[in-house]
C-alpha positions as CSV (number, residue, x, y, z in Angstrom):
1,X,0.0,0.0,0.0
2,X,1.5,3.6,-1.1
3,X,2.4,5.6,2.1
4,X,1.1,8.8,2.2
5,X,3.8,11.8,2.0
6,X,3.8,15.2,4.0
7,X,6.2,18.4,4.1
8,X,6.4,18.9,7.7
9,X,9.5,22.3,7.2
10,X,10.2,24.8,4.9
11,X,13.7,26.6,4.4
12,X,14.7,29.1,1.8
13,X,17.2,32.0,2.0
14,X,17.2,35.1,0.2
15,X,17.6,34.7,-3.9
16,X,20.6,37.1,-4.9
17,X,21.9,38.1,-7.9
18,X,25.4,35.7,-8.6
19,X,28.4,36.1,-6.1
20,X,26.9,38.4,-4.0
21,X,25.8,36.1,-1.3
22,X,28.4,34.0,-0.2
23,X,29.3,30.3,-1.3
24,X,26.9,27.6,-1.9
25,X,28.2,25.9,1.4
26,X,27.0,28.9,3.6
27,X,23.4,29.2,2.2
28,X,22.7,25.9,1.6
29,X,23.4,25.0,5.1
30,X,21.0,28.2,6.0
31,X,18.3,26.6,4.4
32,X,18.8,23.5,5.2
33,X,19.1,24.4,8.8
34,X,15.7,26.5,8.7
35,X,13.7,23.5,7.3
36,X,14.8,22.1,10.4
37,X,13.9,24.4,12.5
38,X,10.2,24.5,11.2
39,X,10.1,20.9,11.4
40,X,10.5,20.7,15.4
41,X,13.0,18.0,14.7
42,X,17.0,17.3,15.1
43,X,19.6,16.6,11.9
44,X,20.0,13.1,13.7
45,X,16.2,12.0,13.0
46,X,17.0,12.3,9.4
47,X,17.4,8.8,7.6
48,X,18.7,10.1,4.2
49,X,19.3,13.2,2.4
50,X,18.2,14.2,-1.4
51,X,20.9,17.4,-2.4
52,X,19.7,19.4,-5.7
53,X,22.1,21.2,-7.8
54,X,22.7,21.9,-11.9
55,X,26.2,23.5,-11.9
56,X,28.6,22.2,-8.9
57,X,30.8,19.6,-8.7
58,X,30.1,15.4,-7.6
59,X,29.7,15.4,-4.0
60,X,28.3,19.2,-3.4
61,X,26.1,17.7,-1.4
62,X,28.0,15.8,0.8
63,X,29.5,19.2,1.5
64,X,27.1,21.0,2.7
65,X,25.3,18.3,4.7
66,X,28.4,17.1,6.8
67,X,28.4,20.9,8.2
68,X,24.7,20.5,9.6
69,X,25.9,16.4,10.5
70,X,28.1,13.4,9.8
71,X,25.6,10.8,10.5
72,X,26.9,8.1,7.5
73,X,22.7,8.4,6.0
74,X,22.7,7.9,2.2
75,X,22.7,11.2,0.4
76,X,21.6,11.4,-3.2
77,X,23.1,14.2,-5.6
78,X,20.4,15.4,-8.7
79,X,20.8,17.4,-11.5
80,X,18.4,17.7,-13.9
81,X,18.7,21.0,-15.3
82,X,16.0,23.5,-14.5
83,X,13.9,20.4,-12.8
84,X,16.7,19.4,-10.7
85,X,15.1,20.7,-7.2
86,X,11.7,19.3,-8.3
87,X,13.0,15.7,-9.4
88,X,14.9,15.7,-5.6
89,X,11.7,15.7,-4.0
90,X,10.4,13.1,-6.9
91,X,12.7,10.9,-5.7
92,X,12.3,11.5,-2.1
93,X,8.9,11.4,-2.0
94,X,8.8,8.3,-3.8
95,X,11.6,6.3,-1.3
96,X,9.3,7.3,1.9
97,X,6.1,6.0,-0.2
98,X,8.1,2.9,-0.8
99,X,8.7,2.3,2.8
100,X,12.6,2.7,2.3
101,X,12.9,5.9,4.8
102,X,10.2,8.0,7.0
103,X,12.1,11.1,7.2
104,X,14.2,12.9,4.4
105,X,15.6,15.8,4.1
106,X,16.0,18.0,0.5
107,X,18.1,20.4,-0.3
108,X,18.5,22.3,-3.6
109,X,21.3,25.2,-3.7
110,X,22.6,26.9,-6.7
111,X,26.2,29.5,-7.3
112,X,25.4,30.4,-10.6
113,X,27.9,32.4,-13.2
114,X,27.0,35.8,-14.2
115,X,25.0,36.1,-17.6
116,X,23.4,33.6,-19.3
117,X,23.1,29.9,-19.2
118,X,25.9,28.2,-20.7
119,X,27.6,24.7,-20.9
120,X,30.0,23.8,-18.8
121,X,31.9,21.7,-21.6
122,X,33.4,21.6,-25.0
123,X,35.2,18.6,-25.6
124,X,32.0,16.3,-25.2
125,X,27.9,16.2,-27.4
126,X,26.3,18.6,-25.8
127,X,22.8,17.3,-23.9
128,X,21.0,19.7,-25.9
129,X,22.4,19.8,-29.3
130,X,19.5,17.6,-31.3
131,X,16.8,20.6,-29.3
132,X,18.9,22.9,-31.1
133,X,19.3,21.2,-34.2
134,X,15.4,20.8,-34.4
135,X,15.0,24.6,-33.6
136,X,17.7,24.8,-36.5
137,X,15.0,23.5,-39.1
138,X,12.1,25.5,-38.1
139,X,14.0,29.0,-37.9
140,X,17.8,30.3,-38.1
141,X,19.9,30.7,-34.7
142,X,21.0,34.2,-33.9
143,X,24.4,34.5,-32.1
144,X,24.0,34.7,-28.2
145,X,22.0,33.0,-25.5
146,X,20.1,29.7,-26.7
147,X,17.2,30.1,-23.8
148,X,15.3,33.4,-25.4
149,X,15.9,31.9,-28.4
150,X,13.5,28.8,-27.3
151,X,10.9,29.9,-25.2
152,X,10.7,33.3,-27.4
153,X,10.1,31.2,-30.6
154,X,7.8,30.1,-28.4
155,X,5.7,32.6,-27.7
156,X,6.0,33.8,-31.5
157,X,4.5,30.3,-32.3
158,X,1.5,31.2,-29.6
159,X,1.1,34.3,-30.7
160,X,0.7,33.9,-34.3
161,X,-1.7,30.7,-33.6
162,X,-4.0,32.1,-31.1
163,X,-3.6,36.1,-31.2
164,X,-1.6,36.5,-28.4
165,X,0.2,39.7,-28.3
166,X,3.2,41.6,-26.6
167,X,0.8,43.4,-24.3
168,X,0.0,39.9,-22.5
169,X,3.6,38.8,-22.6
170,X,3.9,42.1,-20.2
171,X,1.0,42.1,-18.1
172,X,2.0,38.3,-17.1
173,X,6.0,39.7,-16.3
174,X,3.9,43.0,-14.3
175,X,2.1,40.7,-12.2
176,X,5.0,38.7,-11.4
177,X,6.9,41.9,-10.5
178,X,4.3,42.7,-8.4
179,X,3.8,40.2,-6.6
180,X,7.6,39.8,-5.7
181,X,7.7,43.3,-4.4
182,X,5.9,41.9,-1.4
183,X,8.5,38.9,-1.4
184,X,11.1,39.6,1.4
185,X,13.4,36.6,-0.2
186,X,13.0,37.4,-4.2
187,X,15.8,38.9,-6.0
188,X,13.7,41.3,-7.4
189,X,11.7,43.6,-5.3
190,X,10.4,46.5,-7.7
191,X,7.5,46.6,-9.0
192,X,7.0,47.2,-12.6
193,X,4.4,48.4,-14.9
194,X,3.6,47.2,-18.5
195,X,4.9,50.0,-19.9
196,X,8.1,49.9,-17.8
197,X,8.5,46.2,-19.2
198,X,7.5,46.5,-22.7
199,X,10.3,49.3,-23.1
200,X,13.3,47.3,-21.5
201,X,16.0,45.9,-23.8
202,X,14.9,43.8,-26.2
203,X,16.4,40.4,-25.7
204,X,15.0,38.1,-28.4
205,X,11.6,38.1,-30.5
206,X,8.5,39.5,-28.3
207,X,10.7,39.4,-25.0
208,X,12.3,42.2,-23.2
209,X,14.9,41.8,-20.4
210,X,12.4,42.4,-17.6
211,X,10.3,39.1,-18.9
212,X,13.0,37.0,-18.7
213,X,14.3,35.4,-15.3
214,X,17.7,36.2,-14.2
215,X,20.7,34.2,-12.8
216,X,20.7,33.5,-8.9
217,X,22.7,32.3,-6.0
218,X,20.3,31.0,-3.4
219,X,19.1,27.7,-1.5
220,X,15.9,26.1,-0.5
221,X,15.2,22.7,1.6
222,X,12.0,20.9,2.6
223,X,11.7,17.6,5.4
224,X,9.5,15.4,4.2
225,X,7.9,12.5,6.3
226,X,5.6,9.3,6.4
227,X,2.4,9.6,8.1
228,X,3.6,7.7,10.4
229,X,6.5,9.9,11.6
230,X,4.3,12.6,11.6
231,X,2.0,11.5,14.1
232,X,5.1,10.2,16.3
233,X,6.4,13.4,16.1
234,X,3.1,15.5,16.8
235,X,3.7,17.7,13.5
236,X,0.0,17.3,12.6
237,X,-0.4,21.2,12.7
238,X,2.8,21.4,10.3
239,X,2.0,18.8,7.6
240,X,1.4,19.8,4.1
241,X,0.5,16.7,2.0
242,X,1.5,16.3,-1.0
243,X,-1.3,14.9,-2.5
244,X,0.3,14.0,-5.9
245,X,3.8,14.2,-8.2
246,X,4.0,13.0,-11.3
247,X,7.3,13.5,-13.4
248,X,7.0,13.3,-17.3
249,X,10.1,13.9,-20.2
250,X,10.0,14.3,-23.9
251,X,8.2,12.1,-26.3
252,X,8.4,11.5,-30.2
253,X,6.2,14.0,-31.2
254,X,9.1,16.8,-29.7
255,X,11.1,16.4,-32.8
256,X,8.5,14.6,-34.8
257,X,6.1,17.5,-35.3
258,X,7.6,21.6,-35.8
259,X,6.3,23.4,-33.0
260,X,8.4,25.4,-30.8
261,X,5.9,25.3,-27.7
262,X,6.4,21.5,-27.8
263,X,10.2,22.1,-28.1
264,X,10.0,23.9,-24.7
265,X,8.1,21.3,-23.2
266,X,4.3,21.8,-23.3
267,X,3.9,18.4,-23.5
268,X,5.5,16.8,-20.7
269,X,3.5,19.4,-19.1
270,X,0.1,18.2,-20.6
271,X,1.5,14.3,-19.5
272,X,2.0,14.9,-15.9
273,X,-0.3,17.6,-15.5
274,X,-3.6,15.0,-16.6
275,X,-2.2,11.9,-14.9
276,X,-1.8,14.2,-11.7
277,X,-6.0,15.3,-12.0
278,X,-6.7,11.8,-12.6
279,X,-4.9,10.6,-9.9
280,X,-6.0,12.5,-7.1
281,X,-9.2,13.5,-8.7
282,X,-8.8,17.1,-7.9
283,X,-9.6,19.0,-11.1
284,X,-8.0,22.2,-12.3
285,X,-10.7,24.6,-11.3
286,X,-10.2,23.6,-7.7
287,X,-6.3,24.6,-7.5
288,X,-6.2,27.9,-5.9
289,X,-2.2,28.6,-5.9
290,X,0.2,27.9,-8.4
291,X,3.7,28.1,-8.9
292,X,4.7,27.7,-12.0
293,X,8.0,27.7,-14.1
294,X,7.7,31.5,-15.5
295,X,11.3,31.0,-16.5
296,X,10.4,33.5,-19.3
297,X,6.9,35.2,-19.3
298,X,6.1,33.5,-23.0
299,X,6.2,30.0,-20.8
300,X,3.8,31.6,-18.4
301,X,1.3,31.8,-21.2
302,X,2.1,28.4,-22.2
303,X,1.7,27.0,-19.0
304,X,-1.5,28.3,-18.2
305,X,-3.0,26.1,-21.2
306,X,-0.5,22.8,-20.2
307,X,-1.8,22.5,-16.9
308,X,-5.8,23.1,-18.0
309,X,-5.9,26.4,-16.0
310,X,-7.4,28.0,-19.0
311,X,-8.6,25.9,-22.4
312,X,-5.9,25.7,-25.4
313,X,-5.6,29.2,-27.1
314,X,-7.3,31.2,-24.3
315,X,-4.6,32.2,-22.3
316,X,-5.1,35.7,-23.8
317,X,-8.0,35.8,-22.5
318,X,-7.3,34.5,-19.2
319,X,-4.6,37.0,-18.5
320,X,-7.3,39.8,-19.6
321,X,-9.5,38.7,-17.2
322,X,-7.2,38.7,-14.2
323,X,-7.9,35.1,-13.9
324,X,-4.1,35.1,-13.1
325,X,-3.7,37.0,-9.7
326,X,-5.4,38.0,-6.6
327,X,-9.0,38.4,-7.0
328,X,-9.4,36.2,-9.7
329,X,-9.7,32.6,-10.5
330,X,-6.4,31.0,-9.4
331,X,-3.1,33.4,-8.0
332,X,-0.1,32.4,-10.1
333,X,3.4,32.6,-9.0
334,X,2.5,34.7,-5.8
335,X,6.1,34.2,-4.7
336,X,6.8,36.3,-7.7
337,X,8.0,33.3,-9.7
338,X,11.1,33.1,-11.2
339,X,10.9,36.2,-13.3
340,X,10.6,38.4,-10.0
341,X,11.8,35.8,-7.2
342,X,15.3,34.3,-9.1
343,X,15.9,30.9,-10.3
344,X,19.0,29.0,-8.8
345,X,18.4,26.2,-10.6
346,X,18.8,23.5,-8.2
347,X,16.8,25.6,-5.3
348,X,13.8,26.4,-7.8
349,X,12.2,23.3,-7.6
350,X,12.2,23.8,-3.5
351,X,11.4,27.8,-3.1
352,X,8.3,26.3,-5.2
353,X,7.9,24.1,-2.7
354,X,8.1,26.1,0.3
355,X,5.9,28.9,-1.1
356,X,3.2,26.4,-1.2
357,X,3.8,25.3,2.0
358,X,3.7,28.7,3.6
359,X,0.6,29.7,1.6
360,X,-1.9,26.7,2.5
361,X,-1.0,27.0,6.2
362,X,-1.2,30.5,5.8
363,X,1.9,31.9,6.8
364,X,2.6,33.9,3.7
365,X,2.3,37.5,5.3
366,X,1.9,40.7,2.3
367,X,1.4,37.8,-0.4
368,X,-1.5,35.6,1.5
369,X,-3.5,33.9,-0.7
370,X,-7.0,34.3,0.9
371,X,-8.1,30.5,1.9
372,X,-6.1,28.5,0.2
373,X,-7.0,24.9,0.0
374,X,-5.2,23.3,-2.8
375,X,-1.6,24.3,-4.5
376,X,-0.4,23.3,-7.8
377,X,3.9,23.1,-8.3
378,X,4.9,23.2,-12.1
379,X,9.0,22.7,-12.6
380,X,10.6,22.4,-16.2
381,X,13.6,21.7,-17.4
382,X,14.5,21.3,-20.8
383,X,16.3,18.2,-22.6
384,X,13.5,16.8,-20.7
385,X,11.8,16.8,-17.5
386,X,8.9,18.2,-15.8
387,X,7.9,17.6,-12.5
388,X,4.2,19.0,-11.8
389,X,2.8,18.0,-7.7
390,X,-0.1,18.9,-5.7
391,X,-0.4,20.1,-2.0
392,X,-3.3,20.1,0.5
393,X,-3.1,21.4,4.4
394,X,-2.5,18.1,6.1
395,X,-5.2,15.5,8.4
396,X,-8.0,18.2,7.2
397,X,-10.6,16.9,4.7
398,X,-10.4,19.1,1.5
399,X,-13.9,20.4,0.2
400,X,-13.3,22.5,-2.6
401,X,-14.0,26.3,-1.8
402,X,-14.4,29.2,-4.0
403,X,-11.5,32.0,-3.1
404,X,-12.9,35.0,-1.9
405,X,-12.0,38.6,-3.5
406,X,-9.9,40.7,-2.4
C-alpha cells in the first residue's frame, strides 16, 4: 500500500543576484538548517538526504550536509537541469512511499555564473544539441543565449496561432513583478508596470529583459515525512500533504512535429499535469495557488494552457480577465516566480515548494493567498523533464472552496 507523504519544514534563503551572497556551502546550510527548524525535529532524525544542484561539482552535497551532521545516512546528488530541485523531491517522496525511509531531508542550492546559461563543456555532445538542431530547421539561430531563443520562438509560435500579443507577454512579467515586491526573499523587489517592461532591452523576438528570469545564487530545503513519523512526532499542525507528483520527459512528437511550444516542453507538461487530476481527482478549477515555471513570461502563457488552468488558445483571455492573480480565479506565481523571485536552478524546484507550504498553512504574510486549500507546483527543465505536484493542508478533509475577493 502507497504511504502517504507530508512536508512537515520549509527553508529558503534570500535569492541574490550571482556572487553576491556567499558560497553555496553557507546558504545551503541556512536553508537546510531552517527547514529544520520549522520541522521541530533534530539533523539526527534524518534517515537520508536528497541534495539538488545543476552546476557544482560530484559530491556538493556531501559538503554542505556534513556541516549541519556526519551521520553516515545515504545522500543522493540530482541534476536535472531546470527540474533538478523538483526531481529531488520526486525521488524523495517516492523512497518514503516505498517504505525505504520515513524522514528525508531536500536540499537544492545553486552558485550560478554571471549572464546567461551556458555549458559547462566543449570537448563532449552537448545534452542539448539535437533541441537545437530541431529549432535549427524551423527558424535560423541568432548568435548569443540559446534560452530566449527557445521559449521566445515560443511565444511567436503562440502568438501567431492564437492572437496573443506583446501586451500579454507584459502584463504576465507585471504581475509577477508585483507580486515579488511583497516577497522579502525574491531577487527582485520593484514593482514594474507594462509599460516599464515592454520598453526594456529587447532580448529576443516578443521578449524584453524584464520578462525573462535572471541568474541566482540562493538555496531552499524541505523535510519530508511518512504519516507515520508525523504522528510520532506530533507535527500534525505542520504537515502539508503532497497529494500527488507526477514526473514526465519528452516524447516523439518533440522532434516529430515543428512546433516550438512542444520544443519547450508543453507536452511533458500536458503528461504529468492529466495523470496528476486523474490521480488525485482534484480538477484544475479547484487549485487555488500555483507556482509555476515562468522562467520566461512567454512560458507563463504556455503553461496556463498545459496545466488546463485555462482551455488551449485562451490564455489571452485568461490574463485579460485577471484570472491570473489575486482576486481572480487561481493566484499564479504569488512568490513572484522566477521572473521576479530568481531561479538558482537547483533551489527552484524547492522555493516552489516552500511557497506552497507557507501559503496553504497561511503563513505567507503581504502575499496571502485568501483561503487556500489546494496548491499546484509546475518545474521544467528542458532536454526533458517536468515535475508537476499537488499540495493540500495536512489530516483536514479538502472540500473544494471558492476564493474570496480581495
Amino acid at each position: 500500500m502507497t504511504r502517504n507523504v507530508f512536508v512537515v519544514g520549509v527553508g529558503m534563503t534570500n535569492f541574490v543576484k550571482p556572487n553576491t551572497g556567499g558560497d553555496y556551502p553557507e546558504f545551503a546550510k541556512q536553508a537546510a538548517l531552517d527547514a529544520i527548524k520549522d520541522a521541530g525535529i533534530k539533523y539526527e532524525n534524518i534517515e537520508q538526504c536528497v541534495c539538488a544542484y545543476a552546476s557544482g561539482d560530484s559530491t556538493s552535497g556531501q559538503r554542505v550536509v556534513y556541516q549541519i551532521g556526519m551521520t553516515g545516512i545515504p545522500i543522493h546528488n540530482v541534476n536535472n537541469n531546470c527540474a533538478t530541485g523538483s526531481s529531488a523531491l520526486f525521488l524523495a517522496k517516492q523512497l518514503i512511499e516505498g517504505n525505504i525511509a520515513d524522514i528525508i531531508m531536500v536540499l537544492g542550492f545553486e552558485k550560478m555564473r554571471q549572464g546567461p546559461l551556458r555549458g559547462n563543456f566543449t570537448d563532449r555532445s552537448a545534452p542539448l544539441e539535437k533541441h537545437i538542431a530541431k529549432m535549427k530547421e524551423m527558424t535560423k539561430i541568432l548568435p548569443g543565449p540559446m534560452t530566449p531563443q527557445y521559449f521566445g520562438n515560443a511565444g511567436l509560435e503562440h502568438m501567431k496561432k492564437y492572437g496573443t500579443t506583446e501586451l500579454h507577454i507584459a502584463k504576465v512579467a507585471a504581475k509577477n513583478h508585483r507580486h515579488g515586491a511583497r516577497n522579502p526573499r525574491a531577487q527582485s523587489k520593484r514593482a514594474y508596470n507594462v509599460d516599464e517592461i515592454l520598453q526594456s532591452r529587447k532580448i529576443y523576438g516578443p521578449l524584453t529583459k524584464l520578462e525573462c528570469c535572471p541568474t541566482s545564487d540562493g538555496a531552499g530545503a524541505a523535510i519530508l515525512m511518512s504519516e507515520d513519523a508525523v504522528l510520532q512526532f506530533g507535527l500534525q499542525h505542520k504537515a502539508v500533504q503532497i497529494l500527488g507528483m507526477e514526473m514526465a520527459t519528452d516524447t516523439p512528437s518533440l522532434f516529430r512535429e515543428k512546433s516550438f511550444i512542444k520544443l519547450v516542453g508543453y507536452d511533458m507538461t500536458v503528461d504529468a499535469s492529466k495523470r496528476l487530476y486523474e490521480k488525485t481527482g482534484v480538477s484544475p478549477k479547484q487549485v487555488d495557488v500555483v507556482e509555476l515555471h515562468d522562467c520566461f513570461a512567454t512560458n507563463e502563457i504556455i503553461t496556463y494552457e498545459g496545466l488546463q488552468l485555462c482551455g488551449e488558445g485562451e490564455a489571452g483571455k485568461f490574463i485579460d480577465a485577471g484570472d491570473n492573480t489575486y482576486g481572480g480565479q487561481v493566484v499564479v506565481n504569488p512568490s513572484g516566480g522566477l521572473i521576479a523571485k530568481g531561479h538558482p536552478l537547483g533551489a527552484t524546484g524547492l522555493a516552489q515548494c516552500a511557497e506552497l507550504v507557507w501559503q496553504l498553512r497561511g503563513e505567507a504574510g503581504e502575499r496571502q493567498v485568501p483561503n487556500p486549500r489546494i496548491g499546484l507546483q509546475h518545474n521544467l527543465g528542458l532536454g526533458g523533464a517536468v515535475v508537476v505536484a499537488m499540495y493540500k493542508k495536512g489530516f483536514t478533509s479538502y472540500q473544494p472552496k471558492k476564493m474570496s475577493k480581495l
